[in-house]
Backbone bond lengths (Angstrom), bond angles and torsions (degrees), N, CA, C in turn:
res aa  C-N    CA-C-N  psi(-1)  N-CA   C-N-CA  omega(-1)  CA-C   N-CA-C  phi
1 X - - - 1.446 - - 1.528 108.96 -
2 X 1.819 132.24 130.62 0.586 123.08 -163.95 1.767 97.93 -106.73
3 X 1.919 93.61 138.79 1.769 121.95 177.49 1.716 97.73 -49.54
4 X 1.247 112.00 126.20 1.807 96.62 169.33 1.478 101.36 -80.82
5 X 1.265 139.93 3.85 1.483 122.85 -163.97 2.156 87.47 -105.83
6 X 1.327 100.53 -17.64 1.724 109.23 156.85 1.431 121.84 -35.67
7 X 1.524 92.53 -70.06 1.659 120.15 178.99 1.009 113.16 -57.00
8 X 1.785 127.30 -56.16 1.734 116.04 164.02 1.432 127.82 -39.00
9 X 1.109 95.66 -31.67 1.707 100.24 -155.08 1.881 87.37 -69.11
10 X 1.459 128.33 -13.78 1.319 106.40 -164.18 1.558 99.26 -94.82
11 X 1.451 117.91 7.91 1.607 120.23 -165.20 1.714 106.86 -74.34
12 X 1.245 99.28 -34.37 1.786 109.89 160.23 1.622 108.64 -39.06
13 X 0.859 133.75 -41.32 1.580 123.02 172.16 1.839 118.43 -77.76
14 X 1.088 104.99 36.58 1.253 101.03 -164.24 1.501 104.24 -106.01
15 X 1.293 147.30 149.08 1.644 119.98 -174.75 1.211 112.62 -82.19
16 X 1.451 127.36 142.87 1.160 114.16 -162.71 1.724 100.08 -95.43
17 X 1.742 89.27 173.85 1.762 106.32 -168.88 1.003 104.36 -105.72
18 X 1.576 97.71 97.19 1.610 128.26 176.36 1.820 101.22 -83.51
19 X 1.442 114.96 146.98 1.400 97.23 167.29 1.346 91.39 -127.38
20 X 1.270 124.41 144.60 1.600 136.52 164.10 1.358 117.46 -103.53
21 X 1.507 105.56 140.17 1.564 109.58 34.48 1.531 87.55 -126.56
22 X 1.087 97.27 139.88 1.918 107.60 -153.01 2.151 79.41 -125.88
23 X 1.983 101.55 173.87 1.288 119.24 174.07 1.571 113.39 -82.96
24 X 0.999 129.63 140.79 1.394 126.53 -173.11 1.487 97.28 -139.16
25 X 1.420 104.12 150.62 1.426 121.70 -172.86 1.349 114.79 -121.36
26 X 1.227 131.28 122.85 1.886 106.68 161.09 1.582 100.00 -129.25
27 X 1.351 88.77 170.90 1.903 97.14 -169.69 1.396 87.99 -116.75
28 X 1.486 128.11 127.83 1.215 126.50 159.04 1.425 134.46 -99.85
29 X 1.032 121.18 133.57 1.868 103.16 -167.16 1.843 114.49 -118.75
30 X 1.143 113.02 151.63 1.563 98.32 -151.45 1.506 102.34 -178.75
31 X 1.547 132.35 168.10 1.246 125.09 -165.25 1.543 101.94 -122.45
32 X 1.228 123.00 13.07 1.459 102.61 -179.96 2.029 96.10 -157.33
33 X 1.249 109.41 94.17 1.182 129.72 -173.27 1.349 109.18 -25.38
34 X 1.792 122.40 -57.08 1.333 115.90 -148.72 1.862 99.34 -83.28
35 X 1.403 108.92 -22.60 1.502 114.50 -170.99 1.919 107.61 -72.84
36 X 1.523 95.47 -27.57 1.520 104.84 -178.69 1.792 103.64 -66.24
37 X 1.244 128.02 -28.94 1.088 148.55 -147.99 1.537 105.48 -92.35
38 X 1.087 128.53 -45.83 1.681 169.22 135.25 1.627 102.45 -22.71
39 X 1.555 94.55 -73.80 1.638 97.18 -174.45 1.847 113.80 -56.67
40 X 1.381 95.84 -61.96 1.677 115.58 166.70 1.818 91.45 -26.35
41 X 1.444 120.86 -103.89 1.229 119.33 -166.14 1.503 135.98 -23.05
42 X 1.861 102.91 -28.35 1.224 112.61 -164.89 1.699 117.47 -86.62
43 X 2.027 92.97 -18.60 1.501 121.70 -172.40 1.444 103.14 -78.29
44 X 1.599 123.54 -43.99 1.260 124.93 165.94 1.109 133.48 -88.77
45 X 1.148 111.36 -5.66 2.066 104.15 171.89 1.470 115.13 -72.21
46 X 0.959 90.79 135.49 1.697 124.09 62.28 1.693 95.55 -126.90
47 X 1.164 117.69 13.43 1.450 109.94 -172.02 2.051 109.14 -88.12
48 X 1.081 132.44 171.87 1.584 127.62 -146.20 1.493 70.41 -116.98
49 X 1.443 164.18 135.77 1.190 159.55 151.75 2.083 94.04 -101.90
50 X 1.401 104.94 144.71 1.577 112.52 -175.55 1.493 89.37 -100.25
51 X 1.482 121.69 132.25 1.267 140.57 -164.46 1.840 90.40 -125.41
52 X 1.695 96.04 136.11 1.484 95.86 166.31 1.214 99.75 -155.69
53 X 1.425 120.73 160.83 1.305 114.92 -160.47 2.021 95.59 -92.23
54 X 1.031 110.45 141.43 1.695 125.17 162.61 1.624 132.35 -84.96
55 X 1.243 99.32 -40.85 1.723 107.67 -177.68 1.466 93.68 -168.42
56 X 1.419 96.29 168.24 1.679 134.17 169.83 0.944 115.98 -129.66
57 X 1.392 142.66 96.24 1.727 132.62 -176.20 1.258 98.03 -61.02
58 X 1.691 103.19 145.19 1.660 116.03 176.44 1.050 129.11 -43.22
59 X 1.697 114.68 -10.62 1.657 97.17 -168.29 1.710 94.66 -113.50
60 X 1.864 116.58 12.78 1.192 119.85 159.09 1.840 92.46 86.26
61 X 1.485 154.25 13.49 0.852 146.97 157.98 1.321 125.79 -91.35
62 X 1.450 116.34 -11.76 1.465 107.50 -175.77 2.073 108.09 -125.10
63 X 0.660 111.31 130.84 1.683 121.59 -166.95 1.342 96.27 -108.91
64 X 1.939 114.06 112.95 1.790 108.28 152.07 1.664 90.95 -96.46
65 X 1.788 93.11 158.96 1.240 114.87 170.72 1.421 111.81 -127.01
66 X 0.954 129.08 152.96 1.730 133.16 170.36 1.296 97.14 -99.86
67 X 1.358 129.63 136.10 1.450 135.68 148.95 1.660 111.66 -112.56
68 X 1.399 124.73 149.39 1.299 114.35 -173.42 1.109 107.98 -140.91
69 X 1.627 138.19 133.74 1.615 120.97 -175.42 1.238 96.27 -162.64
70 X 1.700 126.06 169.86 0.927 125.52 -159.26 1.824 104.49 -92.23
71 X 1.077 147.11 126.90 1.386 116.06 174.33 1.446 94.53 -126.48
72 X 2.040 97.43 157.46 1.136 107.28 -162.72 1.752 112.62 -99.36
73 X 1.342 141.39 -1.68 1.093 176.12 -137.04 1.526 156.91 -159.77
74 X 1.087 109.59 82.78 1.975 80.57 179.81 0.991 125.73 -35.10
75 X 1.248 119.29 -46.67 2.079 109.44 171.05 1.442 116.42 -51.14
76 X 1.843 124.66 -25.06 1.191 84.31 -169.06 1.596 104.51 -108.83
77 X 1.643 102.92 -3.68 1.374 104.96 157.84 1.543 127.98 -46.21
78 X 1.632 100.51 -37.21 1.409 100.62 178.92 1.577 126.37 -69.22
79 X 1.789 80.65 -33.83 1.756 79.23 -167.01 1.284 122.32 -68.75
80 X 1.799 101.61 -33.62 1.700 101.47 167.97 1.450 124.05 -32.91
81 X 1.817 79.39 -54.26 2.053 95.39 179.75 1.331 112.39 -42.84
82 X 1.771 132.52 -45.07 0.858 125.24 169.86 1.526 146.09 -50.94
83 X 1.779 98.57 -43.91 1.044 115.82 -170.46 1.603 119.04 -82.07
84 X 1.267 105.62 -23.24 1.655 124.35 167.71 1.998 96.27 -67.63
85 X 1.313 107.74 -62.45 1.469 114.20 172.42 2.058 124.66 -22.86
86 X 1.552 82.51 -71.14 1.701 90.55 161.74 1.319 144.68 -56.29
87 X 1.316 104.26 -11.71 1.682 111.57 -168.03 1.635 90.03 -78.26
88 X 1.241 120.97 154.93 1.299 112.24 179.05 1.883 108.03 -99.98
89 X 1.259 97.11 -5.14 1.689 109.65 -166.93 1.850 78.06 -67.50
90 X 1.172 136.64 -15.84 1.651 117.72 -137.98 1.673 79.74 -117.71
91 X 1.200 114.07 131.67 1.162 131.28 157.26 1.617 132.60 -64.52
92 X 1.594 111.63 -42.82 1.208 93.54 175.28 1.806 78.03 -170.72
93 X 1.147 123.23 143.96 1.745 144.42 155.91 1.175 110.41 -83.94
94 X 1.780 127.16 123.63 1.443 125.53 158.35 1.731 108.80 -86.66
């Protein structure tokens, strides 16, 4: 017999209800600050995205950044997501 508090737990996969064109954030993670900075810009232009730095891992090799911009779309929310995604300089996209 299936738990209904089972069945909720799968509602987390559901896409969430974004409304646009809303502020969007991503955290980028990566080993060499100014190139992360570069990539970021190149993923959102022509749009100006506000970049701030997030962390420094302790041993000073790995750099998150916040970038923040307005986007008008899920497509183009995604594609950023993508295109930050592919660079291989980028360690990992939140």
């Amino acid at each position: 017999m299936a738990d209904s508090t089972t069945d909720q737990g799968f509602s987390c996969r559901k896409k969430p209800d974004i409304s646009y064109p809303c502020s969007w954030e991503y955290k980028v993670i990566g080993s060499d600050r100014e190139r992360l900075e570069e990539i970021i810009e190149g993923a959102c232009a022509p749009l100006r995205p506000a970049i701030t730095l997030s962390n420094v891992s302790s041993s000073g090799r790995y750099y998150s950044l916040n970038a923040t911009l307005e986007v008008e779309s899920e497509e183009m929310r995604l594609n950023i997501f993508k295109r930050l995604q592919d660079s291989k300089e980028v360690k990992m996209v939140i």
